[in-house]
VMD Tcl script that draws the C-alpha trace (Angstrom):
set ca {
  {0.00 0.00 0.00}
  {1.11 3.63 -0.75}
  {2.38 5.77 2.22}
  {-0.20 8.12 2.80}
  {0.70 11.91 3.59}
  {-1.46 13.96 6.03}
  {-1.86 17.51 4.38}
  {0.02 20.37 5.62}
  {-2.14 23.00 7.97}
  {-3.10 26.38 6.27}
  {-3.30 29.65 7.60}
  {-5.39 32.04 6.06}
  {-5.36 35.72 4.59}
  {-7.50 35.11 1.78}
  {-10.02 33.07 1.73}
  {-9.02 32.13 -1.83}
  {-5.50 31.79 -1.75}
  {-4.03 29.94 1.55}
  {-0.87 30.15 2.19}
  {0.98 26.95 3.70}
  {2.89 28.22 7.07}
  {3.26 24.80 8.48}
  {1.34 24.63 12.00}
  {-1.96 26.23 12.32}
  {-1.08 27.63 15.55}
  {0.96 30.53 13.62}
  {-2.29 32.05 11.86}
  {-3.18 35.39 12.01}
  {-5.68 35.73 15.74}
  {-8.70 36.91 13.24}
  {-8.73 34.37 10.51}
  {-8.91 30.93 10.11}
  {-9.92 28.33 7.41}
  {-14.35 27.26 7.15}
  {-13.99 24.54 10.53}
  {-16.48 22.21 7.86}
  {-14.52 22.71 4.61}
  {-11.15 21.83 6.61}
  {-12.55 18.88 8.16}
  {-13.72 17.80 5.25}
  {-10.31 18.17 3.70}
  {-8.44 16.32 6.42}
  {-11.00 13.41 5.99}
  {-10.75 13.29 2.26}
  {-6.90 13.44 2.58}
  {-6.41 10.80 4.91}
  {-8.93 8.14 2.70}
  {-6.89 9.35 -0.31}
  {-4.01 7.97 1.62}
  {-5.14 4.72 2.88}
  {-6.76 4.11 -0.69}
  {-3.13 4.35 -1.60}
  {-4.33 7.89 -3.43}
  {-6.04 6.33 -6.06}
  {-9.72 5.19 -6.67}
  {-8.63 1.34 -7.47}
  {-9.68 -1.10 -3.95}
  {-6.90 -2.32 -2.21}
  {-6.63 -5.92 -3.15}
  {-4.64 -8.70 -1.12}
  {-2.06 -9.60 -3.31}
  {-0.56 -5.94 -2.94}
  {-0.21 -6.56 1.31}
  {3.27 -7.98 2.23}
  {2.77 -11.73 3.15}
  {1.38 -12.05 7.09}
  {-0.14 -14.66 9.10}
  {-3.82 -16.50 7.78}
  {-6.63 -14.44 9.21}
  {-9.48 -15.73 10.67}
  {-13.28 -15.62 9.41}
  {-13.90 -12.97 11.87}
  {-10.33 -10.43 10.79}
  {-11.98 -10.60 7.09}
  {-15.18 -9.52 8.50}
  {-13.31 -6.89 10.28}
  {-11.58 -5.90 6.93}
  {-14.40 -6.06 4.33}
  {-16.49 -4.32 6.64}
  {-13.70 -1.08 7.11}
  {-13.16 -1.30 3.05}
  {-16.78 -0.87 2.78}
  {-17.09 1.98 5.21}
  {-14.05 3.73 4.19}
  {-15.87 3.67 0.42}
  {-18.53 5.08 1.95}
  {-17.01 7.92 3.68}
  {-14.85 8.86 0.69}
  {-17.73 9.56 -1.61}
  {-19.69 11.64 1.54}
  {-16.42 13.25 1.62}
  {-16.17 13.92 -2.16}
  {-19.87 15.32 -1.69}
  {-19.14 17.39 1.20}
  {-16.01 18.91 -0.55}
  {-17.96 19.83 -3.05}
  {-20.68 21.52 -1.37}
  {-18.22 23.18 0.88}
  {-15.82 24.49 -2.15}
  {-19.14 26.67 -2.96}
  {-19.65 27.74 0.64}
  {-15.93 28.59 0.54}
  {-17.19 30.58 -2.38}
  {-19.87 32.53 -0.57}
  {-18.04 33.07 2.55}
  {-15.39 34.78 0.56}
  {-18.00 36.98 -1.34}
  {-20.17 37.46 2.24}
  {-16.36 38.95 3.66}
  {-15.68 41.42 0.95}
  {-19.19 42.49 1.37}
  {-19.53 43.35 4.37}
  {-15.59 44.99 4.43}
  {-17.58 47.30 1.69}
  {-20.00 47.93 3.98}
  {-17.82 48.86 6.89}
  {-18.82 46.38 8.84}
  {-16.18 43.50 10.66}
  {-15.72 39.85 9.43}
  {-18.02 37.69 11.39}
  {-17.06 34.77 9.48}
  {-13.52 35.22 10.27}
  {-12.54 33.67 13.80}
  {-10.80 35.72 16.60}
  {-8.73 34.69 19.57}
  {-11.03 35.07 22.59}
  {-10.28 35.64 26.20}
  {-10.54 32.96 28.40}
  {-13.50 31.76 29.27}
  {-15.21 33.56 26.45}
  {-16.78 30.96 24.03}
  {-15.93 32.58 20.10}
  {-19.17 32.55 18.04}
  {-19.69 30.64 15.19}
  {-20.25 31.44 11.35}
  {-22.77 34.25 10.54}
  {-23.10 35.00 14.65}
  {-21.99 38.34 16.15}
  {-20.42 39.09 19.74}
  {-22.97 39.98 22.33}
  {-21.95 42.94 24.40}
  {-21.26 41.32 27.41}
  {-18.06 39.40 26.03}
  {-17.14 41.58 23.22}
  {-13.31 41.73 23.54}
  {-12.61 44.88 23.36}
  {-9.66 46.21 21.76}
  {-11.57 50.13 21.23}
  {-10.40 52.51 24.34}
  {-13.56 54.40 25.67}
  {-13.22 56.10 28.68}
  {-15.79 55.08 31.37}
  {-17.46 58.21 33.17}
  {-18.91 57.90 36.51}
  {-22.54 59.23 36.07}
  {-23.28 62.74 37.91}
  {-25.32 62.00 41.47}
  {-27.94 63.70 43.01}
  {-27.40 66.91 44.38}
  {-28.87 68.61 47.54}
  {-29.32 72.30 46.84}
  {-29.45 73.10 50.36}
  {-26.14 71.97 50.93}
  {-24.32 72.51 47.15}
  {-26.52 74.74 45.42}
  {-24.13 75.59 42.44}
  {-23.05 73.35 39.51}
  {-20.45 74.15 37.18}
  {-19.35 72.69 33.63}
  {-17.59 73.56 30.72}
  {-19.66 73.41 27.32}
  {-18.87 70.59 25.06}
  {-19.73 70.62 21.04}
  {-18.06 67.56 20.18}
  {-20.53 64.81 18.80}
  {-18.06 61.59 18.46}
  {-19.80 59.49 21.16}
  {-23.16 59.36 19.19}
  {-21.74 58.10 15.62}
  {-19.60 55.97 17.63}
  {-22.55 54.53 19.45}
  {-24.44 54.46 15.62}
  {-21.85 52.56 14.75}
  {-21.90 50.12 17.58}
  {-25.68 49.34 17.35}
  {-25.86 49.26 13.61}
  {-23.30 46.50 13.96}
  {-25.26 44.48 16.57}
  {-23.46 45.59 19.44}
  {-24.10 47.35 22.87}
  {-21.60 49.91 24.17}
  {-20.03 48.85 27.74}
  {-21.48 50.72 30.89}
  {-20.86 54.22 31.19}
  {-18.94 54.73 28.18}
  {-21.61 57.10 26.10}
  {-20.98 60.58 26.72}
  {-24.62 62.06 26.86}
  {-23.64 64.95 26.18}
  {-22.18 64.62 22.85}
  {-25.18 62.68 21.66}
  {-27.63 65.75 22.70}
  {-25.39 68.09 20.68}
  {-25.12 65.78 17.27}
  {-28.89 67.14 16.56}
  {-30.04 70.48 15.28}
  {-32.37 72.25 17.70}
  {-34.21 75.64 16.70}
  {-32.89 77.88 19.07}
  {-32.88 81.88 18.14}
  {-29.98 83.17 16.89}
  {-28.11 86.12 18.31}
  {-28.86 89.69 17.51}
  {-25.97 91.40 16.07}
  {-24.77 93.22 19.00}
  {-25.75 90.64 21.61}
  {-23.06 87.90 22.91}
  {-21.51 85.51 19.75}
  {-24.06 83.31 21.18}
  {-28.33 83.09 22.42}
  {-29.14 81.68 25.61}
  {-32.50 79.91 25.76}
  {-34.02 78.22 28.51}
  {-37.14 75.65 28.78}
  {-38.52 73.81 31.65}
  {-41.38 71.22 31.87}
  {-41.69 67.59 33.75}
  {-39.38 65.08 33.32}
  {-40.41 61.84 31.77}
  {-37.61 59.57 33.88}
  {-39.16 59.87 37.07}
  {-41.99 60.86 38.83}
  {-42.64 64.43 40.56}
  {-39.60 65.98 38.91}
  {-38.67 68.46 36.21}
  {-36.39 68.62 33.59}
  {-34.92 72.12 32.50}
  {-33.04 72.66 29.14}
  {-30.07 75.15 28.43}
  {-29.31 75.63 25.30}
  {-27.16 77.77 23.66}
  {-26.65 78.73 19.83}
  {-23.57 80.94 17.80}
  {-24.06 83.09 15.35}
  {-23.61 81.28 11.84}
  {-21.46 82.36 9.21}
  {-21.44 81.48 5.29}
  {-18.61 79.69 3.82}
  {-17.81 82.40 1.69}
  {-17.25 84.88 4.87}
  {-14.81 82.11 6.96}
  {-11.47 84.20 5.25}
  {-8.14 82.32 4.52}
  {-7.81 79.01 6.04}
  {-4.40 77.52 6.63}
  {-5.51 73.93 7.04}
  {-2.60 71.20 7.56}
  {-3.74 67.56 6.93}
  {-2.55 65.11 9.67}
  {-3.23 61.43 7.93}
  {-2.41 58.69 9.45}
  {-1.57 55.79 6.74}
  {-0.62 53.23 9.01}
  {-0.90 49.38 8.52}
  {-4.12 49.69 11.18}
  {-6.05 52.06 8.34}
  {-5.75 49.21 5.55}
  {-9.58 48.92 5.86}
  {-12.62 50.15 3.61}
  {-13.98 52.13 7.12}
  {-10.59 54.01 7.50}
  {-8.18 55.18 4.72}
  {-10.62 55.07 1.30}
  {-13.00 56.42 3.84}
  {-10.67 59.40 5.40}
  {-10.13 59.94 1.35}
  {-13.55 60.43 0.46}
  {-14.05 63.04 3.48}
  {-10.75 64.84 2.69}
  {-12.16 65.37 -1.00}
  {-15.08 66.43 0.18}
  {-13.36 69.00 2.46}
  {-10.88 70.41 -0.21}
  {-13.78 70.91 -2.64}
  {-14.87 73.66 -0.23}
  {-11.79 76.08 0.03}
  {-10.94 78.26 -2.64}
  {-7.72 80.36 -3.64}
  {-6.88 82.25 -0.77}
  {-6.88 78.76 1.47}
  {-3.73 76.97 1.78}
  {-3.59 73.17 2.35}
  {-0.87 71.07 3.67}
  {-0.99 67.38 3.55}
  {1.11 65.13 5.80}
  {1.36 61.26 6.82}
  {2.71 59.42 9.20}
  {3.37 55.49 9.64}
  {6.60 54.47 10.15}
  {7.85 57.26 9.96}
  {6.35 61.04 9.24}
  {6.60 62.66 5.42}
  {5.25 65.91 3.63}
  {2.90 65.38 0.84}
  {2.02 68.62 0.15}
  {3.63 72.04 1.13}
  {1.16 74.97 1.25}
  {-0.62 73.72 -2.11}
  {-3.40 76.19 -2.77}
  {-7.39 75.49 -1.70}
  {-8.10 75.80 -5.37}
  {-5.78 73.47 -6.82}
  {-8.39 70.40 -7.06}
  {-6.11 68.44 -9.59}
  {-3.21 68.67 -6.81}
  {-5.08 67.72 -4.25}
  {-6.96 64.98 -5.30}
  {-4.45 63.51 -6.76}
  {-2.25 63.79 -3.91}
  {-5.25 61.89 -1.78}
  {-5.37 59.27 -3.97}
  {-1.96 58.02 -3.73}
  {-2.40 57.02 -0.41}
  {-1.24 53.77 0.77}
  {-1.68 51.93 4.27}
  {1.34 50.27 6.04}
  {3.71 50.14 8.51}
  {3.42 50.99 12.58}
  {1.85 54.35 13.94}
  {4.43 57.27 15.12}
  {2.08 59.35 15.04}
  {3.85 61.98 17.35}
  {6.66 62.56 14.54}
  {3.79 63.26 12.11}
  {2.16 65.98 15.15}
  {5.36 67.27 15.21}
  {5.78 68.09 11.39}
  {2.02 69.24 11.24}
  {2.55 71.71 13.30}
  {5.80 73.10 11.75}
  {4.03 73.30 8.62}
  {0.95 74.89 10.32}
  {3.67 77.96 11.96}
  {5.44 78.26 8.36}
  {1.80 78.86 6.62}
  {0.41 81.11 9.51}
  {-2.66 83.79 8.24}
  {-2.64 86.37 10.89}
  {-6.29 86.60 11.46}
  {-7.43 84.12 9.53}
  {-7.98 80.32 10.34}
  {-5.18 78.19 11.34}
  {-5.68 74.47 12.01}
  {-4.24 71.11 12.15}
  {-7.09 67.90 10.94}
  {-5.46 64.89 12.43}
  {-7.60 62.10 10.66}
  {-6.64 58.61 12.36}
  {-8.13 55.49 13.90}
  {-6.04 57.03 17.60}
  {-4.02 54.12 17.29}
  {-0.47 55.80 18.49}
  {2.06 52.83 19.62}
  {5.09 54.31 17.81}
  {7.47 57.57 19.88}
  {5.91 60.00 21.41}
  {2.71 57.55 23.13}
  {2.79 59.48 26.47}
  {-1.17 60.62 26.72}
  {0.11 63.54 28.91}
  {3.06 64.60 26.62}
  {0.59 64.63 23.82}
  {-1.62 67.04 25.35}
  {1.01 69.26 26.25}
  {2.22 69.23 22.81}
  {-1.20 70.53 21.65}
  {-1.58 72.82 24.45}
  {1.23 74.79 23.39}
  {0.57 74.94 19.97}
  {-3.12 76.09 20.90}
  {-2.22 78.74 22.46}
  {0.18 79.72 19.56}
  {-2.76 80.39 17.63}
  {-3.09 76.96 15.67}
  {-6.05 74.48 16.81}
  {-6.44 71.59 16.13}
  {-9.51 69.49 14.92}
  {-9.55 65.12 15.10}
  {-11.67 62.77 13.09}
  {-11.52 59.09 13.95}
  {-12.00 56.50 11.48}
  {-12.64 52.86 11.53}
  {-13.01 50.19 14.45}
  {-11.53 47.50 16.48}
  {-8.33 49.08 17.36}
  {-9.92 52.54 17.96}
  {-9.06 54.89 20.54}
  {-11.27 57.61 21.14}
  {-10.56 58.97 24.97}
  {-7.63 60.36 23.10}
  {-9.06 61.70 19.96}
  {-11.69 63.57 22.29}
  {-8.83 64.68 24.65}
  {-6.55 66.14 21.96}
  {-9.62 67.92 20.14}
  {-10.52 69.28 23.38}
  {-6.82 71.00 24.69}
  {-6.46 71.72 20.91}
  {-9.97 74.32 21.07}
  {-11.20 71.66 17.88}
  {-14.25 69.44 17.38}
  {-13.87 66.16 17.77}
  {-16.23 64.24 15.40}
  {-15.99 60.50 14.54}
  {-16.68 59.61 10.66}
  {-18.28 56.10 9.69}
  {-20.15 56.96 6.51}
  {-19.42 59.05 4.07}
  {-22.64 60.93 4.97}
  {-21.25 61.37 8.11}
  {-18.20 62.82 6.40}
  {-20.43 65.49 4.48}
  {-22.53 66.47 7.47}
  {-19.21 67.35 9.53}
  {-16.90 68.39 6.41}
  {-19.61 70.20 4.09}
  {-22.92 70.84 5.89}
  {-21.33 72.37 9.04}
  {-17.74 73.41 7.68}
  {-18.07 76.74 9.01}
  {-18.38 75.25 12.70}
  {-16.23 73.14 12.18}
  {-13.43 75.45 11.14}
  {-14.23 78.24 12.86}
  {-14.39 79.41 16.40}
  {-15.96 82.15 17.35}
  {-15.87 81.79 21.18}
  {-13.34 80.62 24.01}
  {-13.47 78.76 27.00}
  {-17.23 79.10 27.84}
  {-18.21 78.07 31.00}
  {-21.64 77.23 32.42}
  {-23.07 77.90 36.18}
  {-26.17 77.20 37.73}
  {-26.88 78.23 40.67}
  {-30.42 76.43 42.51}
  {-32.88 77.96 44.57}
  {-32.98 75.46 47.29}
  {-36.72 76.85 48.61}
  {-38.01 75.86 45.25}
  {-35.70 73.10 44.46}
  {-34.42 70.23 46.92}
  {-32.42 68.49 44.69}
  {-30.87 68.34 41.09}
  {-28.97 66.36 38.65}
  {-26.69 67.27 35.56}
  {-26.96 64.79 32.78}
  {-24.22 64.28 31.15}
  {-20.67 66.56 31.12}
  {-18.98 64.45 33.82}
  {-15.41 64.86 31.88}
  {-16.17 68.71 31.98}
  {-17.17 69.21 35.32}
  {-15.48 72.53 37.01}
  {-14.87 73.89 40.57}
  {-17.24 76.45 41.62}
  {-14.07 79.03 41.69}
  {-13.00 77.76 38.06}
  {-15.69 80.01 36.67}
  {-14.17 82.87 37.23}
  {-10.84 82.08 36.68}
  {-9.73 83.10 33.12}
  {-6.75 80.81 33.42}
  {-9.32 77.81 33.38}
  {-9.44 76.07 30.25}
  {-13.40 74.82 28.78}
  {-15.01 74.66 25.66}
  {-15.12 76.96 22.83}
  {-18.31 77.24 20.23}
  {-17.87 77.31 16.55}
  {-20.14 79.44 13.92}
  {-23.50 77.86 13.86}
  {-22.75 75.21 16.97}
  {-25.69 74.35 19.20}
  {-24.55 73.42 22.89}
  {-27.60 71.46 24.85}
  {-27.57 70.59 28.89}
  {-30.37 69.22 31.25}
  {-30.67 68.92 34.54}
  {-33.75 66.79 35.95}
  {-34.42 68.68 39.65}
  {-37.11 67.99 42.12}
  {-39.09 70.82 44.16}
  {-38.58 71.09 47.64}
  {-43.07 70.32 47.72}
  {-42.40 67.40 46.14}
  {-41.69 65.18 48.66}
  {-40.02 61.47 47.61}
  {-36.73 63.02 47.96}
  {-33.06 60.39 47.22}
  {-31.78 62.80 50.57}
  {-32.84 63.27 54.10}
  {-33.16 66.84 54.89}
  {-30.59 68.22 57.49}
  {-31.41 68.25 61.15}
  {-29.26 71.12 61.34}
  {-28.78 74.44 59.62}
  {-32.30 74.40 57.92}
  {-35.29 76.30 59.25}
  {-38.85 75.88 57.13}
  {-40.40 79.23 58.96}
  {-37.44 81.35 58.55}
  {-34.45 79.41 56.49}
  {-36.02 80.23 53.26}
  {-37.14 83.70 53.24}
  {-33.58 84.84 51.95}
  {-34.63 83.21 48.62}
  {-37.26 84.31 45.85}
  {-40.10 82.40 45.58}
  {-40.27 83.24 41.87}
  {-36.85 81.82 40.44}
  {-35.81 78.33 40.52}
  {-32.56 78.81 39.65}
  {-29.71 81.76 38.52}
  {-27.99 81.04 35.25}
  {-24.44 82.20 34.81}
  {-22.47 81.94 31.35}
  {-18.74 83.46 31.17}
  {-16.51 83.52 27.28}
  {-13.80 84.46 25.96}
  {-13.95 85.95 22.56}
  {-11.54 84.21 19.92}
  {-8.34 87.23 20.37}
  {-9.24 87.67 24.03}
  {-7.63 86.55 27.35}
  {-10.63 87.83 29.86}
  {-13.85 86.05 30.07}
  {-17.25 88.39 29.84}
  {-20.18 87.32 31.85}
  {-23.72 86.66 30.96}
  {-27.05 85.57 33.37}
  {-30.20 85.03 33.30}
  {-32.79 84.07 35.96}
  {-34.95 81.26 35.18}
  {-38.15 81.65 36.58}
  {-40.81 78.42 38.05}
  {-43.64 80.10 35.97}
  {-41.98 79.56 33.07}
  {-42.72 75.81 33.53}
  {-45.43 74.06 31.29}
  {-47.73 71.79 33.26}
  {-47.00 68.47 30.96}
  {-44.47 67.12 29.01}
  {-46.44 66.70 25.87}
  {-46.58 70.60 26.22}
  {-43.23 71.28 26.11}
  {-41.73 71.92 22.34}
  {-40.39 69.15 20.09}
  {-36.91 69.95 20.61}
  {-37.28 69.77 24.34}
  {-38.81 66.00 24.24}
  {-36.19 64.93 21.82}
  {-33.79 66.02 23.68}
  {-35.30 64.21 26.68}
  {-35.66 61.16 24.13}
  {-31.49 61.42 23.28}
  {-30.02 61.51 27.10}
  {-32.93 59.23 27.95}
  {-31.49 56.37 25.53}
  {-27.79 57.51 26.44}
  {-28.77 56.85 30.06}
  {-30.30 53.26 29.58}
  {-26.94 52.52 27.57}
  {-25.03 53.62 30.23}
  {-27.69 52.20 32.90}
  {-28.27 54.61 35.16}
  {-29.46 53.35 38.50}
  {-31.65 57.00 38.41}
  {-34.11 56.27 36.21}
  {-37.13 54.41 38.04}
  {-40.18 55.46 35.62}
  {-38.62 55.32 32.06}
  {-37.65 52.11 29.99}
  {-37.29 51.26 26.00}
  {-41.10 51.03 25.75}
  {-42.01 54.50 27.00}
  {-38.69 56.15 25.30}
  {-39.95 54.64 22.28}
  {-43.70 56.51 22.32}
  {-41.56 59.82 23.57}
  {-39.24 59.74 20.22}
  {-41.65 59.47 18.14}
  {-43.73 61.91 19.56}
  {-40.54 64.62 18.92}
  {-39.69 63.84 15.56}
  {-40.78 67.22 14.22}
  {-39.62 68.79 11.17}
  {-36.86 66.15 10.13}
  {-36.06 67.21 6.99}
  {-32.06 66.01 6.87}
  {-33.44 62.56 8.65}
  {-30.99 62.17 11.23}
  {-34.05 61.89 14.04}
  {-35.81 59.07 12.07}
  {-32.07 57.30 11.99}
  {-31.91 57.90 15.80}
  {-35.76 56.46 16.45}
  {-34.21 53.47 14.25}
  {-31.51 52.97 17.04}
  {-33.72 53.28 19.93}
  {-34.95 49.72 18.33}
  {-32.06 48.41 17.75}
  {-30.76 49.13 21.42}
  {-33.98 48.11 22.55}
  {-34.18 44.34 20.98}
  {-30.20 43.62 21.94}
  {-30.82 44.58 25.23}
  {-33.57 42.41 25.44}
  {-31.59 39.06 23.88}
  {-28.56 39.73 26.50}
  {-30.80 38.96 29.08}
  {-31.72 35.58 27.67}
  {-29.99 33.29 29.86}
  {-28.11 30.83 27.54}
  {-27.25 28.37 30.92}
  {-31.12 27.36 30.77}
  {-30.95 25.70 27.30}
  {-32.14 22.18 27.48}
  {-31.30 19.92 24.95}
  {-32.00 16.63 27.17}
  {-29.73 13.67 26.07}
  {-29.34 14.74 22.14}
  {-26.32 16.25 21.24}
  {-26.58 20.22 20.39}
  {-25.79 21.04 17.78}
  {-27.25 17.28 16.09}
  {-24.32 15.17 14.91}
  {-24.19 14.35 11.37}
  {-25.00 10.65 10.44}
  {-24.13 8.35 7.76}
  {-26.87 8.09 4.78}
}
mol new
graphics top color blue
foreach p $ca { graphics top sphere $p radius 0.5 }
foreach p [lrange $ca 0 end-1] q [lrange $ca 1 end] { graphics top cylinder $p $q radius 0.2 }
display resetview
């Protein structure tokens, strides 16, 4: 009989091509070859090799001479010569079948790579005690390995105006946290606990607050109060604030330097073609007097372009499209250059910027988070900002692309369609570009005979000291042309009653204790800015008064119930232990009741996710540990035909 050969192991980075590497333990973590089609290979090999690799039956005369064999050893032998036959042809059957499933696993792959959306038919390295899932099945979200970096924020608590009556934020207009969170739950996915920044998803929607007058602050101030729909025998009050808007044509020069990173982490539909598209988009928007500056960083940091003009679409373009991923991720050298090139470009009084486009993946020189932030500190207060879009997933790290957009007075936004790209990069350029006030701060002070107790949703990474607001050398947020800004705070009146805090025993007097305070304002509002040029702060208030209140919530305007609906869903993601009337079903009926005018869509998308987050929270809380099978085998076992 022939020597038969057991086939080499494959390891797999096309699904179409393997490539022989000798032990399967040497693959790439995130592929692997179709468990069937491979076992179905290894079967068909090993009868190839006993049948001597050829189709003939083995015959006696061809065995070396040995001992006679009994009645019952022939048995034995005819019987594994017939079942060997009849394993190789359900193995030739099964090959075949499983060369076309090959086929369509391969096509399914590329699809869904086009579509921005991971693999699932590829297989990942799991942590222990995580089982992987199998073909066509997604992670759930409580064993997701996670190789993203989101920040977890301890939720804000409830406060006892009696005792601290004052709360104190900077304002916030990045939006990253909601298309990240799109993203997530598009993909079948639930973000971990306490990553969603509410904030950021309130601000990602238009809202039609009044513009400013001409003469008045670069920004309105409008307030709204009515009950809350979380909990019983409270109120929710809106703050919202909007800056004047300015046409593209009245920005002035822009010095813009490209940051791109075009490391071997953005060789992905969702990140480099992607960051292409939104650069074209954004370069079809300057014009002669803007100068653009392209540089990339992998390895190692180069120039692409050196001050090419905004008008100069051949240039440009072209310059885009010879972008190629690979390599490791320094990205500090490529900061480092951006910013030279940013200094040798400078328009006095126009618009100088650095757009650092990356998945945050930084594991090459300067990786200190703190040394980073200085960096872009400095150069901030040089005059050049600095503006970060994040790409892609899986390896993404957006604490520090919301960190560096924040020291660097830019927007942080997070791109994962290329509509996405054109709402951030077209639609709302002139925000995004352009800042037309510094380091705005927000204060609220309660009226603890009217209210008992209050809570900020949202803005727990921007949370000041009560003496920061006043303090000019404070860093906060700054507001672009056109940006909204949107806070709430859900407070309960001191008549109430059903209070989360004991009142004091001491220092509080119901005859005389409150007769220091108005009984017609709830609360004092306090807003301090800096304009863009200026280094002291001006101040703004503005008393918010309890008749202001409407008596229901289906009262109150659109805007103000979907912006209940938004930090309502951010809070179930997040699960919030103070939420005790308000589930999916009821912020369901609430979004839909606030869709309004929708005419760009983006509220319909966001009713579509409140279903989505709804029916995956739902299936996590299947317990898979009750699944009776009885004495069957799960999944069956194949059997011989």
């Amino acid at each position: 009989m022939k020597k038969s050969y057991l086939p080499k192991q494959y390891a797999v980075t096309d699904l179409g091509n393997p490539t022989v590497t000798g032990d399967v333990s040497t693959r790439p973590p995130h592929m692997t070859l179709n468990p069937i089609l491979l076992l179905s290979s290894l079967s068909l090999a090993v009868l190839l090799g006993l049948s001597g690799c050829t189709d003939k039956p083995i015959v006696d005369e061809k065995l070396p001479a040995q001992a006679p064999e009994t009645a019952e050893q022939q048995a034995q032998l005819k019987h594994k010569r017939e079942l060997e036959q009849a394993l190789l042809q359900q193995a030739e059957q099964r090959s075949a079948k499983d060369n076309i499933h090959a086929t369509e696993v391969a096509k399914m792959v590329a699809a869904q790579r086009v579509m921005h959306m991971p693999p699932q038919s590829m297989q990942v390295e799991a942590p222990l005690g995580v089982a992987v899932p199998a073909v066509g099945q997604v992670w759930h979200a409580d064993n997701q390995p996670e190789a993203n970096q989101f920040a977890k924020q301890v939720q804000n608590g409830i406060m006892v105006a009696g005792e601290i009556p004052v709360s104190t934020f900077a304002i916030d207009v990045d939006t990253g946290s909601y298309s990240t969170l799109r993203r997530m739950l598009n993909e079948g996915r639930l973000p971990s606990k306490g990553t969603v920044r509410i904030e950021e998803m309130l601000n990602y929607f238009h809202y039609d607050y009044p513009l400013p007058g001409k003469n008045d602050a670069p920004f309105s101030v409008t307030t709204e109060l009515a009950p809350s729909p979380y909990n019983d025998d409270t109120m929710l009050l809106r703050i919202g604030l909007k800056g004047y808007e300015v046409a593209k044509s009245d920005l002035g020069a822009s010095n813009l330097v490209f940051l791109l990173d075009v490391s071997g982490s953005m060789a992905f539909a969702d990140k480099l073609p992607l960051l292409q598209t939104a650069m074209k988009m954004l370069t079809q928007q300057l014009s002669g007097r803007d100068k653009v500056s392209i540089v990339v960083y992998a390895g190692a940091a180069g120039v692409v372009l050196d001050g090419a003009s905004g008008n100069d679409a051949q240039t440009l373009n072209y310059a885009l499209e010879q972008l190629r991923a690979g390599g490791s991720t320094n990205g500090a050298e490529g900061i480092n250059l951006a910013y030279q090139l940013a200094q040798k470009h400078f328009i006095q009084g126009g618009i100088n910027r650095v757009i650092l486009a990356t998945d945050g993946d930084f594991n090459v020189g300067l990786t200190n988070f703190d040394e980073l932030i200085s960096l872009v500190e400095r150069e901030q207060a040089r005059g050049i900002g600095l503006t970060t879009l994040g790409f892609g997933m899986d390896n993404y790290n957006d604490r520090l692309m919301e960190q560096l957009a924040d020291k660097g007075n830019g927007h942080y936004a997070y791109i994962d369609t290329a509509n996405e790209a054109r709402k951030v990069l077209v639609e709302q350029l002139s925000s995004t570009l352009l800042t037309i006030a510094k380091d705005v701060k927000v204060q609220v002070e309660f009226n603890p005979a009217l209210v008992a107790e209050y809570r900020l949703l949202g803005y727990e990474n921007r949370a000041l000291a009560r003496e920061d607001f006043n303090n000019d050398r404070v860093d906060a947020g700054e507001i672009g042309a056109g940006h909204t800004v949107t806070a709430l705070y859900e407070l309960r009146y001191a008549e109430s009653g059903n209070m989360a805090n004991d009142r004091l025993r001491y220092g509080y007097n119901s005859q005389t204790g409150q007769e220091k305070y108005s009984r017609d304002e709830i609360a004092y509002l306090k807003l301090r800015y800096q304009l863009p040029d200026a280094t002291e702060s001006q101040l703004l208030t503005y008393p918010i008064r309890a008749d202001q209140s409407v008596k229901s919530l289906e009262q109150a305007s659109d805007d103000f119930r979907f912006a209940a609906a938004v930090a309502g869903l951010g809070q179930l993601l997040n699960q919030s232990h103070y939420l005790h009337q308000f589930d999916y079903n009821k912020l369901s009926v609430l979004t839909r009741s606030a869709l309004g005018n929708d005419s760009d869509g983006y509220r319909h998308e966001f009713m579509q996710l409140v279903e989505i987050a709804a029916a995956l929270t739902q299936s996590n809380r299947i317990p898979l540990n009750k699944f009776d099978t009885g004495d069957k085998p799960f999944p069956p076992e194949d059997k011989l035909h």
